[in-house]
N, C-alpha and C positions, 0 to 999 in steps of 0.2 A: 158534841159528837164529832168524832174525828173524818174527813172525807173521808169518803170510798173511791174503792173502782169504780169507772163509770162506762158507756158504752162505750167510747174514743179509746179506751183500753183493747176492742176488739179486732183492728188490726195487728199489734204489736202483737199481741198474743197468738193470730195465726199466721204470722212472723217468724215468730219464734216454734211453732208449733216443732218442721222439722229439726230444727237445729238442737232442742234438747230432748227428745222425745224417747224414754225410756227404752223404746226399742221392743221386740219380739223375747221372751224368755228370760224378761229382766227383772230385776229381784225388789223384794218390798222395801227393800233399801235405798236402791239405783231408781225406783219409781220414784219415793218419796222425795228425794235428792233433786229428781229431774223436776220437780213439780214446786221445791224451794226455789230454785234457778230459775222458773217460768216468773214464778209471782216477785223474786227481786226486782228482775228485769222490769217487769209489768210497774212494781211500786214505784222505780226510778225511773222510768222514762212519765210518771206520772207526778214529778215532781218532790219524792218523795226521797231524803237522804238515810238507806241503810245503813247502821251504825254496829250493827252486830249482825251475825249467821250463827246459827248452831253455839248459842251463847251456854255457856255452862258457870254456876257457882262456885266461886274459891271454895276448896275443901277446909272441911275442919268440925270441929266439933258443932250439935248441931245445924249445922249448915242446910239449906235450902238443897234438894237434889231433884235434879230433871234438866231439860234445856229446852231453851229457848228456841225455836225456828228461825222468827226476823224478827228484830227489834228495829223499828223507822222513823223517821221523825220527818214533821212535816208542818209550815207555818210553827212551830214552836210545842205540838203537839207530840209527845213519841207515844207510839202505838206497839204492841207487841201482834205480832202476828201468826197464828199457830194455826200451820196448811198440813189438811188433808187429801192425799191425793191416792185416786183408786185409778185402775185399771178396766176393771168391770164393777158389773152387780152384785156378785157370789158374796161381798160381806156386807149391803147396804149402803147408804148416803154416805158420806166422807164424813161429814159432822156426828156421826151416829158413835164413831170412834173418841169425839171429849163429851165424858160424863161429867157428872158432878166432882167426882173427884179427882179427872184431869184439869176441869176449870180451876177447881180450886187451889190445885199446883203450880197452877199455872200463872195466876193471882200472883201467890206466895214469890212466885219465882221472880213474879216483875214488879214485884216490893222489894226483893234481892236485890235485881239489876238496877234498881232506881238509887240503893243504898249504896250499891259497889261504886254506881259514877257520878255519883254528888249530885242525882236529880232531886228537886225538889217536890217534884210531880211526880207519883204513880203513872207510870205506864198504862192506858184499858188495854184489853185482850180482844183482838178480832180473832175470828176463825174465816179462812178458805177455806171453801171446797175447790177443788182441781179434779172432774170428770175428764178422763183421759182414756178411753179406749185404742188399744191397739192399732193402728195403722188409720187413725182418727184424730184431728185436731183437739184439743183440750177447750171444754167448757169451765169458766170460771164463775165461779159461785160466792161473791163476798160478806156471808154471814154476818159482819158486822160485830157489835162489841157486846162482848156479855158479861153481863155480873154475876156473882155465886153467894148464896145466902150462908 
């Protein structure tokens, strides 16, 4: 099982709290974006070297389609990381957003990225939550790795 976040993570992140913080009337794009850039931060100052953002598959026939969030690598370990990150309550937990058929995506896609860069190893898949209320520090939630049947 690959480390996680751990508490020592909860400075840097209310560190960082104002410096990327999606801001008042900011879009589910500029949220989601701000909430990549929180957990990069957070992964590398935890020792962890990101190797991709917002990774996408070469096109073509058949081809794998979605992207990646963070792909990281860590002790020899690479991890995919796929962050959720809300603002409020109005749509549920962050994680309530990968189903089964986003996991499974997401899988597929980091059986892609393993094959585009001549890993030998499958990537696992974490999922973040990033709770981030408005004019409120962001809670980070590291769901850990999941498999899909």
């Amino acid at each position: 099982m690959p480390p996680t976040l751990g508490p020592e993570d909860t400075a840097a992140r209310d560190e960082d709290a104002g410096r990327h913080h999606p801001g008042t009337g900011g879009t589910r794009a500029s949220t989601g974006r701000a909430g990549e850039t929180l957990i990069a931060g957070l992964l590398e100052r935890s020792g962890w070297t990101v190797r991709d953002r917002n990774w996408r598959p070469r096109a073509g026939t058949g081809a794998a389609r979605g992207e990646l969030d963070i792909v990281a690598e860590r002790q020899g370990q690479v991890t995919v990381f796929e962050v959720k990150t809300r603002s409020g309550g109005d749509f549920g937990h962050p994680c309530e957003a990968v189903g089964a058929d986003k996991l499974r995506r997401l899988h597929v896609l980091a059986r892609t990225w393993a094959r585009e860069h001549g890993e030998a190893r499958i990537p696992t898949v974490d999922v973040v939550a990033v709770h981030w209320p408005r004019g409120s520090s962001p809670r980070v939630e590291h769901v850990g790795s999941l498999g899909w049947l």
